[in-house]
N, C-alpha and C positions, 0 to 999 in steps of 0.2 A: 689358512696357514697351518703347518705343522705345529701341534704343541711343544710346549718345551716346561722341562724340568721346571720348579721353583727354589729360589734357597730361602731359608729362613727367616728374609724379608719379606715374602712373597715376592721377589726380583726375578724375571727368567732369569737363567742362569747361561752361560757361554755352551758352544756346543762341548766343550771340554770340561765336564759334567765328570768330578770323581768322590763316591759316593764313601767309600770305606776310611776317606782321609777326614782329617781333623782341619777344615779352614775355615781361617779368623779374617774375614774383613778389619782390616787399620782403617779407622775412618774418622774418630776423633780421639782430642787426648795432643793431639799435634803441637809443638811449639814453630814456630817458626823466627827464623834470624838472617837476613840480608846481608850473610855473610860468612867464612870458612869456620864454625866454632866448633869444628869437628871435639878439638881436644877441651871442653869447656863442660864443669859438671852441672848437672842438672838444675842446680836453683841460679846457675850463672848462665844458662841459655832459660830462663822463665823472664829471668832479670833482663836479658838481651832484643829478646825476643818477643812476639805474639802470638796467643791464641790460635789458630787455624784450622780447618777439617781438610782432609786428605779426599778427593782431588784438588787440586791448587794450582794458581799459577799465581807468581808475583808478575808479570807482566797483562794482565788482564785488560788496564785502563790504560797504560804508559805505551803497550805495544800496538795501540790503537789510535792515537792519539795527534799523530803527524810528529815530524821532523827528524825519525831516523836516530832519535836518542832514550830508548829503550832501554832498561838496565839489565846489562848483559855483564855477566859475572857468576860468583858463586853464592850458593844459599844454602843454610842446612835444616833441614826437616829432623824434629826429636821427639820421640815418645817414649814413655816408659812400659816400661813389658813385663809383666808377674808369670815368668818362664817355671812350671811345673818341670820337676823331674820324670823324664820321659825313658822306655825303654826302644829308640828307634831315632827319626833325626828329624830336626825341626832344616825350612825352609822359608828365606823370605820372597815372597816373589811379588814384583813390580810390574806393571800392567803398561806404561811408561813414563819415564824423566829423563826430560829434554834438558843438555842434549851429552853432559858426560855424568856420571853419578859414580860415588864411593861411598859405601855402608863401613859403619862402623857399628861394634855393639862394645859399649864401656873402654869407648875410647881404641879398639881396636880395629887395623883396619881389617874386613874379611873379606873385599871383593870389591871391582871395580866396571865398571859397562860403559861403552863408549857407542850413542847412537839413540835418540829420542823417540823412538818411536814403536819400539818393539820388546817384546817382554825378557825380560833376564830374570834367574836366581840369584840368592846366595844364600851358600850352608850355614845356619849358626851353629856352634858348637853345641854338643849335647851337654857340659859338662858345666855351663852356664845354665843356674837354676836361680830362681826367686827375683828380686825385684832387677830388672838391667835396664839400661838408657841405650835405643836404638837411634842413630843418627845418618843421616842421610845428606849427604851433601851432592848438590846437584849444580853443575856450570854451564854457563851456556857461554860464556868470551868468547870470543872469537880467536879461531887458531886456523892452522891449516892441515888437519888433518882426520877432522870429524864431518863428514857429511849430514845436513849443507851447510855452506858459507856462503853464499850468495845467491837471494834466490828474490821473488818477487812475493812473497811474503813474510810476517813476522815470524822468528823463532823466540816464542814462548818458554820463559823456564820453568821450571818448578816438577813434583811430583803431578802429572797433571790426570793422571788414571790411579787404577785403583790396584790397591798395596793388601797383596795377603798373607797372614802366616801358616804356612802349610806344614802339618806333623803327621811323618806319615813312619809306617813300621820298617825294620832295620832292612825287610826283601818288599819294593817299589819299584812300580814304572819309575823309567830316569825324568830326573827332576834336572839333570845336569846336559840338558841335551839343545843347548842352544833355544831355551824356550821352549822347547816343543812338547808335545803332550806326552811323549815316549809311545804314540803309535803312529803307524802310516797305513793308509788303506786308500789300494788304488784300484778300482776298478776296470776289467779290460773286458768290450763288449762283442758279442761273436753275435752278432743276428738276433735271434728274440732272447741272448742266455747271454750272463755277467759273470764272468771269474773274477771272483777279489780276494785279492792278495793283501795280506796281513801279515804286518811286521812289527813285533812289541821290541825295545827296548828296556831291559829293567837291570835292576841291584839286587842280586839275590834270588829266592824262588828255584824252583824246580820246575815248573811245567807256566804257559800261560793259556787260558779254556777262552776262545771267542763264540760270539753268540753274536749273528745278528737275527733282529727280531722277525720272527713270521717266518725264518726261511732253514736256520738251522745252527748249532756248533758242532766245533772240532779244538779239539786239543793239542799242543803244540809241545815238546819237550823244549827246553832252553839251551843253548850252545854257545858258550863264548857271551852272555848275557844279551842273548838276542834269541827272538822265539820269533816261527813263521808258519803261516798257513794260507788255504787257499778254500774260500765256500765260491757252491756255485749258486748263483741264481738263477730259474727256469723261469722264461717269463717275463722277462726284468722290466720292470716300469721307469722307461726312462724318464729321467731329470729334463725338461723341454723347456727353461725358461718361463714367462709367465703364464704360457698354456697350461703348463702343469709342474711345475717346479716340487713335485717328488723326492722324499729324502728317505734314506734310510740309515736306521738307525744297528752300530755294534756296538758291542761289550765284550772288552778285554778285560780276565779275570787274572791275576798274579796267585799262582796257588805256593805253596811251602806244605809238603807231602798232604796232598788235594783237599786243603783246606783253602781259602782264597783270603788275601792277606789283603788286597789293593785293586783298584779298580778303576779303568779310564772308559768312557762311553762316549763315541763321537757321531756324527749323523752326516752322513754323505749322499752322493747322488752317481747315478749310473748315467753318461753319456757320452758323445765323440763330437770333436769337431775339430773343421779343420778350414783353412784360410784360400779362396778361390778367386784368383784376378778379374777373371769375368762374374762370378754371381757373390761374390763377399765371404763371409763369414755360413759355412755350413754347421747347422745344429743338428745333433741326429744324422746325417746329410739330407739336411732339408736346408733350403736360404733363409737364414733369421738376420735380419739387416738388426745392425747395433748401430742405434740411433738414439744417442743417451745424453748427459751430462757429465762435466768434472765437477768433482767435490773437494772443498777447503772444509776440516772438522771444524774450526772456528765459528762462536757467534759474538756479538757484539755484545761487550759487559762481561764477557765471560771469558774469553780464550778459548785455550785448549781444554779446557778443566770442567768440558761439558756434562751433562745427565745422559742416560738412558734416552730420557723421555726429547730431550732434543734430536737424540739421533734417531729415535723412531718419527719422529716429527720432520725430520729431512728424509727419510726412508717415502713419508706419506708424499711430498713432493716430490718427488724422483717419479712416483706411481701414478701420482695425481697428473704430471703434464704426458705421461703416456710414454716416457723412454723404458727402452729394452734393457739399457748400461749405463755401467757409470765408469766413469774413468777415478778411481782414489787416488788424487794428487796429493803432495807429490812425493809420497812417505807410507808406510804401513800406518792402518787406521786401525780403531780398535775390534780387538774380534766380535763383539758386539754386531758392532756394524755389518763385518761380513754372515754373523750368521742372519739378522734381516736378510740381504743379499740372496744368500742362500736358500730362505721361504717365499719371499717374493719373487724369484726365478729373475733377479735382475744379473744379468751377464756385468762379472766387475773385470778391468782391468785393476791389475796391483801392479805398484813399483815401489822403486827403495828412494829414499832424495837426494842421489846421484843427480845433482843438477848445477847446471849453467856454466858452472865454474869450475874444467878436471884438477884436481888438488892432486899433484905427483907427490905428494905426502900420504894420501885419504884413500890409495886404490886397498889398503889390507881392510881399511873402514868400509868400503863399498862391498867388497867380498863376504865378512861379516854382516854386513846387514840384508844382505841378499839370499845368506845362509838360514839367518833369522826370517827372515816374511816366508821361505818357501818351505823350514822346518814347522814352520809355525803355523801355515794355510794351508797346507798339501790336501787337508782332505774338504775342503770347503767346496761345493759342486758349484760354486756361482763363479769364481775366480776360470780367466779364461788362458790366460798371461801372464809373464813374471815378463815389467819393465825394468829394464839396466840403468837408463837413464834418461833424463829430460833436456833438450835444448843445450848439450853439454858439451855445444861447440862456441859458445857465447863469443867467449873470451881467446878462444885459439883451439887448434888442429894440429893431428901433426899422427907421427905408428905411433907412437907412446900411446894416444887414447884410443886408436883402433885395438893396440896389442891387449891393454886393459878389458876392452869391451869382450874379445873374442876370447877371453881366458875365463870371463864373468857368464857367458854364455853358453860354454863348454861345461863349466860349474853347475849351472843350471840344469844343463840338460842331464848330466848325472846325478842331481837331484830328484830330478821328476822327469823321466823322460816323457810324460805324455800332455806337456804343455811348451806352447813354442815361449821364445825369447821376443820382446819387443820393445821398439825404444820409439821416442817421440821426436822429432828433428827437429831441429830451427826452420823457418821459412828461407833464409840465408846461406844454408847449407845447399853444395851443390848437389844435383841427383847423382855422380857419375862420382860422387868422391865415397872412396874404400868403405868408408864407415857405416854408409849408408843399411847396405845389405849384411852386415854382420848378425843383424837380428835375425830370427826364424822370420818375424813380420815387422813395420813397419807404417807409423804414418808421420805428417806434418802437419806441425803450428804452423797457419797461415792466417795472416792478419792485414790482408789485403783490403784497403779500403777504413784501415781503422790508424796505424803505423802509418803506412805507405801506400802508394797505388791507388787506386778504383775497385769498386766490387769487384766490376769483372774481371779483374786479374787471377779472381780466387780461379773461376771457371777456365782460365786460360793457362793458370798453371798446371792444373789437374788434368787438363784437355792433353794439354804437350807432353807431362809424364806420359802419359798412356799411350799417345801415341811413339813413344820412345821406348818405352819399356812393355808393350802391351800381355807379358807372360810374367808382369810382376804386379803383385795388389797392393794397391796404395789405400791408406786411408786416413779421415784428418781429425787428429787428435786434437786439438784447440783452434778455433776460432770464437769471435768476439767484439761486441764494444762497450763502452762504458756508458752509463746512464745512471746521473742521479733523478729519483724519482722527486726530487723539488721541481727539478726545470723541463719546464715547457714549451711547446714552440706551435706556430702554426706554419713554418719554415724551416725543419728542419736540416742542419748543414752538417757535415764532418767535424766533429769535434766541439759542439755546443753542449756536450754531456744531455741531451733531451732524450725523454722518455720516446718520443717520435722517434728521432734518429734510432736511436737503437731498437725500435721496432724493426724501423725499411731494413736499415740494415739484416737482421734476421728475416726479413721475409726473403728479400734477394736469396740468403744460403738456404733456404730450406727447399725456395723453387731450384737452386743447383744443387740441393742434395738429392731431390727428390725425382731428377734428370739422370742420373749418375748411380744407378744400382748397384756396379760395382766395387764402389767405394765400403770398402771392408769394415771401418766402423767411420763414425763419425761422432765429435763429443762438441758439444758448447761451453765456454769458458765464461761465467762457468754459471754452476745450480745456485749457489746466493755470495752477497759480497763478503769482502773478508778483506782481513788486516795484513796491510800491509806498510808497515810505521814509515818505511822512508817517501811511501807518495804523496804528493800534494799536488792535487789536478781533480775539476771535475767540481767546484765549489766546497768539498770534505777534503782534510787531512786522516791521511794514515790509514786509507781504505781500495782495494779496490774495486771498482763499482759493474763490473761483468756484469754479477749475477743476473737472473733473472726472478730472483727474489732477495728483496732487501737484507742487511748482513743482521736484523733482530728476525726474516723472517716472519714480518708482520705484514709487506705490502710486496704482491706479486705482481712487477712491472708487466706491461702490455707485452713483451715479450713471449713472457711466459706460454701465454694465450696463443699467441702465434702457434709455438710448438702443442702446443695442449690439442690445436682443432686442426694439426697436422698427421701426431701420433696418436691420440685416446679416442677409447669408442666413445667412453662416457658421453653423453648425449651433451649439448651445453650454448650458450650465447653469451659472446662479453662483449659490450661496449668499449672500446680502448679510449683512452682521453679524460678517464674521471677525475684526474688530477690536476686538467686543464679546464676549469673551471669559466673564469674570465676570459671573455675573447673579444679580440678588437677588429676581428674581421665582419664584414656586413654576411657573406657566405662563410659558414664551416663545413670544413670535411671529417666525417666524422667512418671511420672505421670499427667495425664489427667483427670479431673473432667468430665462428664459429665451427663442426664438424658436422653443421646440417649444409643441404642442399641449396636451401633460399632462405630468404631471409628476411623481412621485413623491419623499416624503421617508422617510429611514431614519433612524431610530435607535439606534445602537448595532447593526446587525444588523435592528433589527425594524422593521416596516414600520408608519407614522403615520398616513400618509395617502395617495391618489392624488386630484390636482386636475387637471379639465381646465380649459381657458382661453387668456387670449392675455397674452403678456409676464407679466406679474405672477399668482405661484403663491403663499399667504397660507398659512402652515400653523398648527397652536397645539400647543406640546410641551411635558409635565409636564417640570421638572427638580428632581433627584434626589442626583445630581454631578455628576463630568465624564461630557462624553457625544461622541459621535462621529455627528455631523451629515450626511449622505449624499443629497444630491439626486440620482436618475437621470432619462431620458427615453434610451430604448431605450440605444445603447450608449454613451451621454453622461454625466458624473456629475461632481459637484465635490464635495467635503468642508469643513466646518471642525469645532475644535472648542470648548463652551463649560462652562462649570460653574456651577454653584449655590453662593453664596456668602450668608454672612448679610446683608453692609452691600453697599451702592454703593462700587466700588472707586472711590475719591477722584480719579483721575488722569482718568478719563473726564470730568471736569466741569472749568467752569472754576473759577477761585480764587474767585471773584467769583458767585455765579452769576446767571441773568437774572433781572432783574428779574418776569418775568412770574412764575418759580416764590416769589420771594421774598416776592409779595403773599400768596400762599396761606397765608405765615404769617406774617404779622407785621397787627397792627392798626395802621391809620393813620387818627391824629385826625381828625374834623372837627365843630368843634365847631359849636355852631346858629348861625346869622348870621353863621358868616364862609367865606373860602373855604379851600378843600382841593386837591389831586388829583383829586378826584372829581366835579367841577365842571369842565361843558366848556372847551373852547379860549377860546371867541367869548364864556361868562358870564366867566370871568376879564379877557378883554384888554378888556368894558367897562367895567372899573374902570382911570381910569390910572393907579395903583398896581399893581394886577394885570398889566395891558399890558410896565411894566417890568419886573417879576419874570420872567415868562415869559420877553419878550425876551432877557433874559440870560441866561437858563438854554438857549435854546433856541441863544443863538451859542457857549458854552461845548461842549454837545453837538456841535455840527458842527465843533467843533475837531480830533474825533477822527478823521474823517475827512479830513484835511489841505486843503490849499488848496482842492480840489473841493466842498469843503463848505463854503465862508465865500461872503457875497456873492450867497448864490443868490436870483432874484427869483422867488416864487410864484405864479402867476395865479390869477385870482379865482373859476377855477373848482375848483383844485386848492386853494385854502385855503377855500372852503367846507368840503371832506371832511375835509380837518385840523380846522376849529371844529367841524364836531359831535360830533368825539371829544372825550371824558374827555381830562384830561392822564395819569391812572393807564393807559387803553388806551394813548395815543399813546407814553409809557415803553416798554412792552411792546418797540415796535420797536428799542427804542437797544440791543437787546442788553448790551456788556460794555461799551460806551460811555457806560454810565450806572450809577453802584452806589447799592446801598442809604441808604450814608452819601449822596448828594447828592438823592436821592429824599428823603429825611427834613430835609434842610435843604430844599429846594424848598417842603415841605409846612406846615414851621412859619413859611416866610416869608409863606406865602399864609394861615393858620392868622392871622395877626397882622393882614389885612384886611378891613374889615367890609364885609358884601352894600350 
């Protein structure tokens, strides 16, 4: 990896690295108060309040926790500050606080940010010297006009990044520019040479001198507080993702008659690419298939109010299962993050959390925050996308959210012109509907086989785009299923939350992604679990269970694996099932991960079997008792081990169990002439009796899903496939979201209506 700066903790430092300025990490000294005490003086927020270090989140344990009662409201952050008489201006700068904040210093207010995710100032006055009380109040209530409001995870409040105070001299790069570092450097590549264009914004000065390193400066006079230039690069090493993810490094210098006052140093990368319906995503114009993970910054115990060392620690998994991309859901993540992204050559999609739900309140908040991620990341060489939105047809359609999108789009592109615009669809959303194509590119959530449908609906919906649209590239930005890594199965079904299941399931997509070159990227939902307070499914509350590592990050379901001995050379052997321990079959089936060719399993010592093949090695082992399980390929090997036991050891399943196994024994009525379960969607809701049975039961079920699940509007192509299900199939899906007990009241209310 490329080195990087250090600050004075020995902490790498952001790629926005300024050397001549005076910056104070706030990081303890904090009071904290569970509540608006903005106007309250100091020994009356000590009294109020507690102790705290800055990052923070008060929802850490509560927004984790299940039931969708999270304490959402206002909080204020206090410190006191021994502010030196300065000849130049001090600045606060916030790294982010979810999801509105207003600074006050001695009770006054100076500045207000609406949007949780992305970095804002504010000026303090210079004329405030010696001891002052900094207050910070941050809300997360719920309104309608702050993006998001409704989404499929927690929003966390607090200051949950890191807070500095920057003193920089009276002529600065702008401090006041939307977050942004007051440079932009874009690279434009002609064949083996890069022209990069440089453009400082600042406050004062006379001239701004760039340098980037090994290759050359030039000096730029200032006009209208903007200075520009242009170096060339002969040569240019391009930025190639993980082959060779290549940065370079400039330095913008602020002179005041050619002495240099200020100084910003960012580190970029020179490359092209562009989106191909037939061969995907061109890097360089070479095919680099983006075949990656989504990322939630949350871990478990912690929130949003992560380390360094965690996010380098999700950086190493991103690398370690072998993806090209990550998709950063569903929100600007910290620059941190993207500069990892950046050294690792992992291709990021970024978006803003424009999601689920259009707030005709919230379109100058989405514009704003769209402003923010792209003023803020323009020169990050890993970011390949600016996303508009997510699934932000939930709740309804209509021009109002096309006109929004295309205006958000337009914005973009006069931003950066040399990044397209893309958005992530619902699976629900039609292909032929306006909104679709407003992006530069394009893919879909499909959750076929997890939600709704069969696996291969994913393969049949993909099939029929293409064949409908064949001069347009599709690609699929979320699929998924949930797995807690307790439960176990030697049967696994749809919606038994087992580690199994959500293995097959992921083998299925990887052989249709792996079918499907075209498919311009493709992301899994997601890299590890995360919080989400209103769920309750899956034997956890308040979580959801995607990932393909646990939400501490401690235990890497068999998943993982899958994709690991699909994308990484890293050489490797995993035994999948070490968590299924006890088994009450007299035969088990026991699967092997790996990126070798063959693969051998051992027994106890003795040799089972030798399979040749690719990824996925399938073995069948008599058991006896305990036994000592041994996968080799040459000098590779992994172990577990499991036992013969009479019953189903109980913990592996859920309390509840799914309903799909529960049909296999239980009889459900139906008597002649009336209806049942067993009678489709579309014959029940033609009774308007039946109509209302269903309805109820079907918004009761989406409860369990929290807010993301109410309100949602179905098209008439996607409730056709719902009517010609059974309601007994369509159960199936609800998993632990549905028990036996409400399945049997469902059946005797429908049981009481005649055909």
């Amino acid at each position: 990896m490329t080195n990087r700066a250090l600050d004075d903790e020995g902490i790498p430092m952001s790629t926005t690295t300024i050397t001549s300025r005076r910056i104070e990490t706030l990081r303890d000294g904090w009071v904290f108060v569970p509540s608006d005490a903005s106007t309250s003086s100091w020994p009356e927020l000590v009294e109020l309040g507690e102790p705290v270090a800055v990052p923070h989140t008060w929802n850490a344990l509560d927004g984790q926790d299940g039931g969708n009662d999270y304490r959402r409201g206002p909080s204020t952050y206090a410190v006191r500050l021994d502010l030196d008489p300065i000849m130049g201006e001090r600045w606060l700068e916030l790294r982010g606080a979810n999801s509105s904040a207003e600074v006050h210093l001695d009770g006054v207010l100076l500045g207000a940010h609406h949007g949780g995710y992305s970095t804002f100032r504010v000026h303090l006055p210079a004329d405030v010297t010696g001891e002052a009380v900094l207050t910070v109040v941050v809300d997360n209530t719920p309104n309608d006009h702050v993006y998001p409001q409704r989404a499929d995870f927690t929003f966390y409040g607090g200051i949950y990044r890191d807070v500095h105070l920057v003193t920089v001299s009276e002529a600065h790069f702008a401090l006041d520019d939307h977050g942004g570092p007051g440079l932009t450097v874009t690279p434009t590549l002609d064949g083996t040479r890069a022209v990069v264009h440089l453009d400082a914004r600042v406050t004062g000065g006379t001239a701004v001198r760039f340098h980037i390193e090994g290759i050359g400066s030039v000096t730029a006079a200032i006009i209208d507080s903007s200075a520009t230039a242009e170096i060339t690069i002969e040569d240019v090493r391009r930025w190639h993702g993980r082959r060779d993810p290549h940065l370079y490094v400039v330095r913008a210098e602020l002179l005041v008659d050619d002495e240099p006052v200020d100084e910003v140093t960012l580190r970029f990368g020179c490359r092209d690419f562009a989106v191909d319906p037939e061969l995907g995503l061109l890097l360089n114009g070479e095919p680099y298939a983006l075949r990656g993970v989504s990322r939630h910054q949350d871990w478990e115990g912690v929130g949003n109010a992560i380390t360094r060392e965690m996010m380098e620690h999700d950086l190493q998994l991103i690398r370690e299962v072998g993806a090209t991309s990550v998709r950063l859901a569903h929100y600007q993540h910290d620059q941190y993050f993207y500069d990892l992204c950046d050294e690792a050559g992992i291709v990021v999609w970024a978006e803003i959390p424009q999601i689920t739900d259009f707030l005709r309140n919230g379109t100058q908040n989405a514009t704003d925050q769209l402003v923010e991620l792209i003023v803020q990341n323009h020169h990050h060489a890993s970011i390949v996308c600016w996303g508009l939105s997510n699934e932000i047809t939930v709740t309804g359609n209509g021009a109002h959210v096309v006109d929004a999108h295309r205006e958000m789009h337009e914005l973009a592109h006069r931003l950066d012109p040399t990044r397209p615009t893309a958005m992530a669809h619902l699976f629900m959303l039609e292909t032929d509907d306006p909104l679709v194509t407003v992006p530069d590119v394009f893919a879909y959530n499909l959750y076929f086989g997890w939600y709704v449908g069969e696996l291969a609906d994913n393969d049949r919906w993909l099939d029929d785009f293409r064949a409908t649209h064949p001069s347009v590239a599709i690609g699929l930005s979320e699929y998924g299923a949930d797995a807690n890594h307790r439960l176990q199965t030697s049967t696994p079904t749809r919606g038994d939350y087992t580690e199994q299941f959500q293995a097959a399931y992921h083998d299925h997509m990887i052989d249709m992604i792996e079918t499907r070159p075209w498919l311009w990227c493709t992301y899994v939902w997601n890299l590890a679990d995360f919080g989400a307070d209103a769920r309750d499914e899956g034997g956890l509350q308040g979580r959801n269970q995607k990932g393909l590592v646990s939400f501490d990050r401690a235990v890497k379901k068999d998943a993982f694996y899958a994709y690991k001995a699909a994308w990484s050379a890293d050489p490797f052997v995993h035994v999948a099932g070490r968590r299924y321990v006890d088994r009450a079959e007299e035969v088990t089936d026991v699967t092997v991960y790996s990126n070798q060719t063959e693969v051998s399993l051992w027994c106890d010592d003795v040799l089972v079997d030798t399979v040749a093949g690719q990824r996925v090695f399938r073995f069948r082992v008599p058991l006896v008792q305990e036994h000592r399980l041994t996968a080799r390929s040459g000098d590779l090997s992994d172990s577990i081990t499991v036992r013969r036991v009479e019953t189903v050891n109980p913990e592996y399943a859920l309390a509840v169990a799914p309903i799909s196994n529960w049909f296999d024994s239980v009889a459900i009525d139906r008597p002649e002439g009336r209806y049942s379960i067993h009678d489709t969607m579309a014959d029940i809701k033609s009774s308007p009796e039946g109509r209302v049975v269903i309805d109820e039961f079907m918004k009761r079920a989406a409860a369990s899903r929290g807010d993301v699940g109410q309100d949602v509007e179905i098209p008439a192509s996607m409730q056709e496939i719902v009517d010609r299900m059974t309601v007994a199939t369509l159960l199936t899906y609800a998993g632990s979201a549905t028990t036996p007990e409400d399945v049997t009241t469902l059946n005797a209310a429908l049981n009481a209506i005649p055909k």
